[in-house]
N, C-alpha and C positions, 0 to 999 in steps of 0.2 A: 759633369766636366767642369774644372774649375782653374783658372786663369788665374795668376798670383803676379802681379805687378812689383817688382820691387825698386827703390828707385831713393832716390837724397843726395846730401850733400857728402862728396868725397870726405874719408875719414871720420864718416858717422857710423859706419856697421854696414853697411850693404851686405859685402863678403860676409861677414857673420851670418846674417839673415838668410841669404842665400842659400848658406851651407846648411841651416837648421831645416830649413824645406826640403834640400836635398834627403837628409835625415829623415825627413815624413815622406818618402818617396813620392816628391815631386818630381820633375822632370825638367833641368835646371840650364837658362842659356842666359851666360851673361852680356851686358852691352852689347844688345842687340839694336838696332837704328829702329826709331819709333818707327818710321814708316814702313817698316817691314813686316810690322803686328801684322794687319790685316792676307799679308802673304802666309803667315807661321797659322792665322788661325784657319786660312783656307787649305794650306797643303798639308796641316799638321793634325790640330785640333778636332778640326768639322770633318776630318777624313774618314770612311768607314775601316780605316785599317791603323786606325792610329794605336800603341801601344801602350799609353800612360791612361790615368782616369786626372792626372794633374801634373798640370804646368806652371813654370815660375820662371820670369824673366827680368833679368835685370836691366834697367836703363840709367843714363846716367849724363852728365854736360856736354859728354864727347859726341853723342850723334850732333845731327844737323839740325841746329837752332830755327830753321822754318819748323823742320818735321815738330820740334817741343811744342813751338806754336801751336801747334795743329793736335795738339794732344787730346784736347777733350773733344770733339768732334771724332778721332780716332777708337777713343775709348768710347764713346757712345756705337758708333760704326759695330764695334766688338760687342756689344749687349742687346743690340738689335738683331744679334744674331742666335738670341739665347747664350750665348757664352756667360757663362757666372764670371764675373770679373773684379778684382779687389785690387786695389793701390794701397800697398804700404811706405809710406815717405818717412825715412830718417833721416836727423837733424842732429845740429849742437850750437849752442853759440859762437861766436867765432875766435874766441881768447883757448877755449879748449880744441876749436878744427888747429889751429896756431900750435899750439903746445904739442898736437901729436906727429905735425907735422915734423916739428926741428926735435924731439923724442925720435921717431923712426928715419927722417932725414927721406923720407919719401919725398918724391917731385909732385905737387899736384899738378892734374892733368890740362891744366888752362894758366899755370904760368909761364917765362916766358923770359928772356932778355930783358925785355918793355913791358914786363906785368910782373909785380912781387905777389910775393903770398896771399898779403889783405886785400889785393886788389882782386886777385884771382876767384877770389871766395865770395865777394861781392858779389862778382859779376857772374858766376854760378847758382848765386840763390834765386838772382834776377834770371837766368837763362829755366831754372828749373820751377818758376812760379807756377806756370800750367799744372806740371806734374803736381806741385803741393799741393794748389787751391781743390783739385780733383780727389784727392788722397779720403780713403776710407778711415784711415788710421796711421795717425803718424805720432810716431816715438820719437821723442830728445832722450839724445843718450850722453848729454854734457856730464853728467853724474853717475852714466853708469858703467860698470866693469863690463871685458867682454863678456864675462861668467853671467852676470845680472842679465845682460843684451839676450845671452841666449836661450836663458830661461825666462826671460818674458815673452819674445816672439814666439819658442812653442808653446806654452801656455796659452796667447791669445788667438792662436792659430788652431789649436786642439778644442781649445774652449766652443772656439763658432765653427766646429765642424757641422752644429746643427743648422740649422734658419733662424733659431733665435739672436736676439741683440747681443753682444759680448761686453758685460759691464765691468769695469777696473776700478776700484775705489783706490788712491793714492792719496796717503799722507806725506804732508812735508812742512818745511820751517819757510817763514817768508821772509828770516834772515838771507837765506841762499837761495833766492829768489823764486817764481811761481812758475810752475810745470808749463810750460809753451803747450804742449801737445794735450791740456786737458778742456774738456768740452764744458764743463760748468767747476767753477771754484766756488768755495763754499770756506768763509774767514772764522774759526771760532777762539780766537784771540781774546774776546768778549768775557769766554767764561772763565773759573776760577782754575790759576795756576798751580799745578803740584808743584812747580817748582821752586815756589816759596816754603813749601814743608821739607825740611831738613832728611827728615827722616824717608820719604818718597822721591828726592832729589833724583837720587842713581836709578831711579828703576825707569820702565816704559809703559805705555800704555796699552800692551801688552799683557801686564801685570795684573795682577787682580788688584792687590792693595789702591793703584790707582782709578781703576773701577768702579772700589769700592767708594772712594775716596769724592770722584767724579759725581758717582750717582747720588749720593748726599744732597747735592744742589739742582733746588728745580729748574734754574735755566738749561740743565743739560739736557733734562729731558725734555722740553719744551723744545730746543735745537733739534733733537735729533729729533720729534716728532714732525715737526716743521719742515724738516728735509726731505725726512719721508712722502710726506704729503706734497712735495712740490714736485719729488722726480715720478712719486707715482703718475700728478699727473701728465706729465708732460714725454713720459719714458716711450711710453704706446703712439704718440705722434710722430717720436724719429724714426719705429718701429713701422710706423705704416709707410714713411719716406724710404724703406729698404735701406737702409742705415744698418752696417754690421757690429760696429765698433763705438764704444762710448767709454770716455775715462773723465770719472769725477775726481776733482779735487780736492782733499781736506786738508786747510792750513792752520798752524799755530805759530808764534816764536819762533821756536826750535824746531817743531817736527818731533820732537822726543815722544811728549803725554799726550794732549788735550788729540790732536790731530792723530794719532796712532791708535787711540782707544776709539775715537768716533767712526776712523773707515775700519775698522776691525769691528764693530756693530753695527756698520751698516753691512756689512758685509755680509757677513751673518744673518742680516735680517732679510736681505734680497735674494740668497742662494738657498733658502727655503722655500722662498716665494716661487722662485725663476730659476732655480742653475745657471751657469752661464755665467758667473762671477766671483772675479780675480780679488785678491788685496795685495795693495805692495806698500811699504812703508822707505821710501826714499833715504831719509836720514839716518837710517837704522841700517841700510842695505853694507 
């Protein structure tokens, strides 16, 4: 029996996410009032007649701001009960929640007369800290399409259908700044640029050429040895914390080369080891 939390700030993908579960036949109730959990898992859930083997609820700023308070002692309430329970919190920064607002001319749900938009969104991140701070896995989706939103959540959602940890290696540029939602960033800016050779300029790190190119120089291997060696060991400690979810981050520049070939070999090298792990290249998306 598995309890899927879903929850963020307005105009980050809820509804997408939602809908992607409904898709894995979950069994789907949106903006439900937190305080209500514990009633849905006694008359619903824990019931011996119940119907689903999973459930997915959405929450959101519109319930009652005591009941947010009151989140993680709720959610704990719910896992004390054996209820397998997950929080997934989506996010964006608030120049992109802004853009999609006056884009679709939707009303967010906490403006107001006496509250404009950025006020609104503030005061929502602040109402929804509980839910965050609690959050198994939380995606920013300031960068991503709904298309990208919803092949990521069922990927990471199918991926930890097991008990194992759900690893996501992401590459990106730290021109467009560093992934909010990743659990360990990793800078290799350091190493040598393809994008000084003319002739490797247009390609990715993806490519073999730059691979090839890459693995020329012993700092890269030493890097990527080095990182190996740190998440080896540190991987198995979140893993005994029942931690479901972990996404590393690898930056360069651009996000083009240096960072697209190193989570595309880490990747590679962890899903032989462990299954259970994603690659996504940000820049490239």
């Amino acid at each position: 029996m598995k309890l899927m939390i879903i929850s963020g700030l307005s105009g980050s993908g809820k509804s997408i996410a939602l809908h992607v579960l409904e898709d894995l036949d979950y069994y789907c109730i949106d903006n439900l009032p937190v305080g209500m959990l514990p009633a849905l898992a006694e008359q619903v859930i824990l019931s011996e007649t119940h119907q689903y083997d999973n459930y997915a609820v959405g929450i959101d700023a519109r319930t009652i701001a005591q009941d947010l308070g009151h989140f993680p002692q709720i959610l704990k309430g719910l896992r004390d009960q054996d209820i397998q329970c997950e929080v997934i919190f989506l996010e964006a920064n608030n120049e992109t929640l802004i853009k999609r607002f006056s884009e679709t001319r939707r009303k967010h749900p906490l403006t107001d007369t006496d509250v404009p938009l950025k006020e609104a969104i503030l005061k929502e991140r602040s109402l929804l800290e509980p839910v965050s701070a609690s959050a198994d896995l939380r995606i920013d989706t300031s960068l991503t399409t709904i298309h990208q939103l919803r092949d990521l959540v069922h990927e990471r959602i199918n991926e930890n259908s097991s008990k194992h940890l759900s690893l996501l290696f992401e590459s990106f540029g730290f021109k467009h700044g560093i992934p909010v939602d990743a659990d360990f960033v990793f800078d290799v800016r350091c190493l040598p640029n393809p994008h000084w050779q003319p002739q490797l300029r247009s390609l990715t790190g993806k490519d073999k050429a730059i691979a090839e190119y890459l693995e020329t120089h012993a700092d890269v291997h030493d890097m990527f040895n080095d990182i190996v060696r740190f998440l080896d060991r540190w991987i198995p400690g979140f893993e005994a914390d029942n931690r479901s979810y972990m996404t590393i981050a690898i930056g360069c520049t651009g996000g083009q080369h240096r960072s697209v070939y190193f989570a595309t070999r880490l990747q590679n090298h962890f899903k032989s080891l462990r299954g259970n792990t994603l690659v996504r290249h940000r820049e490239l998306s």
